[in-house]
ZADO-1210 file (C-alpha; in nm, 4 decimals, padded with zeros to 6 digits):
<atoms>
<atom x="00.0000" y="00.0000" z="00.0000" code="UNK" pos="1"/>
<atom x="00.2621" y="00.2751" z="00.0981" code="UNK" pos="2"/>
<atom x="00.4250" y="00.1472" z="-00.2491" code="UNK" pos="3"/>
<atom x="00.0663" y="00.2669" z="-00.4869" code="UNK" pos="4"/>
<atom x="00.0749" y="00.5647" z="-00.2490" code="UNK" pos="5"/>
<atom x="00.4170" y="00.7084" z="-00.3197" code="UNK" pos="6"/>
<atom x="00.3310" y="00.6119" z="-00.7218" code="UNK" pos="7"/>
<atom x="-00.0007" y="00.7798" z="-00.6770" code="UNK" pos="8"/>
<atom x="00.1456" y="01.1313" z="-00.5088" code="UNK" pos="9"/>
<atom x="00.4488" y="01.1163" z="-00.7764" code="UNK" pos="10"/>
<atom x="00.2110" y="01.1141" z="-01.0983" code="UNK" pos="11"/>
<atom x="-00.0101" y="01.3638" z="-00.9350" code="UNK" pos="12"/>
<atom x="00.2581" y="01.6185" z="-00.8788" code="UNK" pos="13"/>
<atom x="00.3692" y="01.5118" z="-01.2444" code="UNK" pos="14"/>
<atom x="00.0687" y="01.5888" z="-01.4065" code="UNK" pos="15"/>
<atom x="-00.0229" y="01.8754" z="-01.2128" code="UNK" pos="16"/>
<atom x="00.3478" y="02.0329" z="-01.3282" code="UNK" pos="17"/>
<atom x="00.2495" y="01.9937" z="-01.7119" code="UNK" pos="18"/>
<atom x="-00.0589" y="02.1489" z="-01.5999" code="UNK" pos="19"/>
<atom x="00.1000" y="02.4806" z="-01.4651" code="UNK" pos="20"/>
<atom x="00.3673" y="02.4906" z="-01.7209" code="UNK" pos="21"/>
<atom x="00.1478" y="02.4390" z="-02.0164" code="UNK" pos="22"/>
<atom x="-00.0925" y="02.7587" z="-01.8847" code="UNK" pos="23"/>
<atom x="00.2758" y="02.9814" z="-01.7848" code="UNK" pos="24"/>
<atom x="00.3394" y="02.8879" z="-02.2070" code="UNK" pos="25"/>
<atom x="-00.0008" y="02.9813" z="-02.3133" code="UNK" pos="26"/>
<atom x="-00.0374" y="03.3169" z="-02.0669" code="UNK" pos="27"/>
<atom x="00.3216" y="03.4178" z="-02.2154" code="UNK" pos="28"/>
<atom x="00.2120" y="03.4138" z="-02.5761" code="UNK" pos="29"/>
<atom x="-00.0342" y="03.6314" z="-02.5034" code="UNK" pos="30"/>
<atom x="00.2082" y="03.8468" z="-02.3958" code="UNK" pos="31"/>
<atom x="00.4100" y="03.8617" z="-02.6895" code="UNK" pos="32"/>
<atom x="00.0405" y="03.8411" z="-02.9365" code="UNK" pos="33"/>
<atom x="-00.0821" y="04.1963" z="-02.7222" code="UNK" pos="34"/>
<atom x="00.2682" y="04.3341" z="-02.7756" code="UNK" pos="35"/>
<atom x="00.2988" y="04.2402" z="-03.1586" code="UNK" pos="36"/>
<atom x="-00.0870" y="04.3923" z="-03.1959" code="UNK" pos="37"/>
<atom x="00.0130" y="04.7127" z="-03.0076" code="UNK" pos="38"/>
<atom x="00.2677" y="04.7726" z="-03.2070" code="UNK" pos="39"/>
<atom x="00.0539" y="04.6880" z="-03.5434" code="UNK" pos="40"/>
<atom x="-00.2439" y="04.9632" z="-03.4045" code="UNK" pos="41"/>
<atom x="00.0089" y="05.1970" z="-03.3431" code="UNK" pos="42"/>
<atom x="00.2001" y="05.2001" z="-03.7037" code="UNK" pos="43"/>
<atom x="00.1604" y="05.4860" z="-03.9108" code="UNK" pos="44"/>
<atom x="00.0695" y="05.3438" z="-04.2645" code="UNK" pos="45"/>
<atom x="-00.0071" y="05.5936" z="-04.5075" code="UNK" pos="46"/>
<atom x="00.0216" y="05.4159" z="-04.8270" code="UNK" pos="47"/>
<atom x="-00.1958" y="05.0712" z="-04.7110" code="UNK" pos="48"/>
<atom x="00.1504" y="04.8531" z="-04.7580" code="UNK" pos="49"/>
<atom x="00.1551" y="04.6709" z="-04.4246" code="UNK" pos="50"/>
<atom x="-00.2167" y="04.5028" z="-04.4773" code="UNK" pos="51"/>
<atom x="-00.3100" y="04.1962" z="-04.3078" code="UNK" pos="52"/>
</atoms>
């Protein structure tokens, strides 16, 4: 029993990590997305060459 218990606690801290690190990847390219669309908005383009 204290065997399936230490095997148990071990995969849940594993799987919790992924967890966490996979939402810190996903919250920092957001990050960088608001940043690149900042800087898009605040381009002066007076001849319509940088179109989406």
């Amino acid at each position: 029993m204290d065997r399936w218990s230490k095997t148990t606690i071990f995969y849940s801290c594993f799987l919790f990590l992924i967890i966490a690190f996979a939402r810190l990847l996903r919250v920092s390219a957001n990050a960088e997305g608001d940043a690149l669309n900042a800087l898009k908005t605040n381009l002066a383009d007076p001849n319509s060459v940088l179109q989406m």
